[in-house]
C-alpha positions in Angstrom: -65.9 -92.1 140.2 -64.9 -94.4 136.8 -64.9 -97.9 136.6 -62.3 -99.1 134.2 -60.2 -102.4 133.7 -56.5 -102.0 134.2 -55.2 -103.3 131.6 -51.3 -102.8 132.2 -49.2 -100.8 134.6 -46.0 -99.0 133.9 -43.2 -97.0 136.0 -42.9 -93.6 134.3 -39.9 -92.4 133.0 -38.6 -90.5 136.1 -39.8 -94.1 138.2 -41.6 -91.7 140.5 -45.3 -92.7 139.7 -46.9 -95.5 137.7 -48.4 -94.9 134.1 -52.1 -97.1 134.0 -53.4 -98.3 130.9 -57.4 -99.3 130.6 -57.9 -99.7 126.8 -56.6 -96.4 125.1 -56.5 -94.6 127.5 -53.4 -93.5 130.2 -53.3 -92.7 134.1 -50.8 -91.5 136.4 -51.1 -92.8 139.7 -48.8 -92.7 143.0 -45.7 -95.1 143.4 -47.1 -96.5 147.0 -50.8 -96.9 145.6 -50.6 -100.1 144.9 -52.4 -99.8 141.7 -49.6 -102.4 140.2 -51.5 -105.1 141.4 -54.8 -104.4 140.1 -53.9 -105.8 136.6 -56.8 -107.5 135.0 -58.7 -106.1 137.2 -62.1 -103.6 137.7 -61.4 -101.0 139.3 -63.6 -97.6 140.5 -61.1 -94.6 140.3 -61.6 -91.3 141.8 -59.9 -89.4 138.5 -57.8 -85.5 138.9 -57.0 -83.6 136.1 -53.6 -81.4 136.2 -52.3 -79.0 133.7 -48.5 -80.3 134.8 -49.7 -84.5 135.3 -52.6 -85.0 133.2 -55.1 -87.2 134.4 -54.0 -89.3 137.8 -55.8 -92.1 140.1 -56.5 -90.4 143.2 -57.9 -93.3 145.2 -59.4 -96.5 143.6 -61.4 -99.8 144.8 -61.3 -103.4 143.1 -64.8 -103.5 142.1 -64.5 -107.2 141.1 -62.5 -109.7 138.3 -62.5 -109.0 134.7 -64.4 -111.8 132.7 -63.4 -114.1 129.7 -66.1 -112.1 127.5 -64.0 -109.0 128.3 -60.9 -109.6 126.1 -59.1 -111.8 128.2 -57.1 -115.3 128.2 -59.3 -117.7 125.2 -60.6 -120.9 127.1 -58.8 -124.2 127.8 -61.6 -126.2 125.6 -60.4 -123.6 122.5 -56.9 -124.2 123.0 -57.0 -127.3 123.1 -59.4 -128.5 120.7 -58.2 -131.0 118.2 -57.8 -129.9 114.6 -61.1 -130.5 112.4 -63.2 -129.4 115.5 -65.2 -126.6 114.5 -63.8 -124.5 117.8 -60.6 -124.8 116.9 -60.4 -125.5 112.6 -58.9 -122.6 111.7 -56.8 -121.4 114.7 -54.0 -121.2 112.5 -55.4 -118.3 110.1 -54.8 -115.8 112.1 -51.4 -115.9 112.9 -50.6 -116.9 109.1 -52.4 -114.0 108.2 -50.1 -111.3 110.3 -47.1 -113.6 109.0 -48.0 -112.9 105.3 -48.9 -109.1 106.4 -44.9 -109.4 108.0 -43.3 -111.1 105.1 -44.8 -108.8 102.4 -43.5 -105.5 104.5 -39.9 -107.2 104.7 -39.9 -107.7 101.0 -40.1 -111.4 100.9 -43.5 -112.2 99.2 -43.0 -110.5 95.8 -46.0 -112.3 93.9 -49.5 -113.3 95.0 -48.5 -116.9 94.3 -46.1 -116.5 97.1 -48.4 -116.3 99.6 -49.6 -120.0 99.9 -46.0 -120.9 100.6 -46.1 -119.1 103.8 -49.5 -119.7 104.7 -48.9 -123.5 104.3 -45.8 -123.0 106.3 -47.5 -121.4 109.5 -50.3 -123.9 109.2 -47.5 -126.8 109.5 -46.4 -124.8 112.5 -49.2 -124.3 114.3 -50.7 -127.9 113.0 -48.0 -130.1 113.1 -48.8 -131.9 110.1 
């Protein structure tokens, strides 16, 4: 038996089985397993291997919740925290980080000097100020 988060579950593409996701790695698993409401959830799978399916969720058990420290939802208090607090400071860099990473793949930062235009800018939106 494996224990494994599910991360996400799919229908496949001919909507006669469900395609389960724990990190990188895919499952097929029966339509009426009920595996579709495990999300988020541990599981302990009995795993079979077929040359035709791949590998497929035989039978499974909820061996408990995921936690926070596992990758999921951040906390309330980091949400929420009020700019200048050291939790929350620099929420903003990561997002205006993948913007510039965005903007310089569509064509539209052309010079390093460009760049502190659209950090400011995703700062201010994230920010308010």
């Amino acid at each position: 038996m494996s224990q494994f988060r599910v991360d996400e579950v799919l229908p496949s593409k001919s909507g006669k089985a469900w395609r389960v996701r724990t990190g990188q790695t895919w499952y097929n698993a029966f339509m009426d397993s009920g595996i579709e409401a495990c999300v988020g959830k541990l599981i302990e799978a009995e795993i079979k291997t077929s040359e035709k399916f791949g590998a497929g969720i035989q039978k499974y058990k909820v061996v408990g919740e995921t936690t926070q420290s596992q990758g999921q939802k951040p906390t309330q208090a980091v949400q929420n925290a009020p700019r200048g607090t050291n939790d929350g400071e620099m929420r903003w860099l990561p997002m205006a980080s993948n913007t510039v990473a965005h903007a310089i793949a569509a064509g539209l930062i052309k010079d390093p000097t460009d760049i502190k235009v659209w950090v400011l800018a995703t700062r201010q939106a994230i920010d308010g100020d």
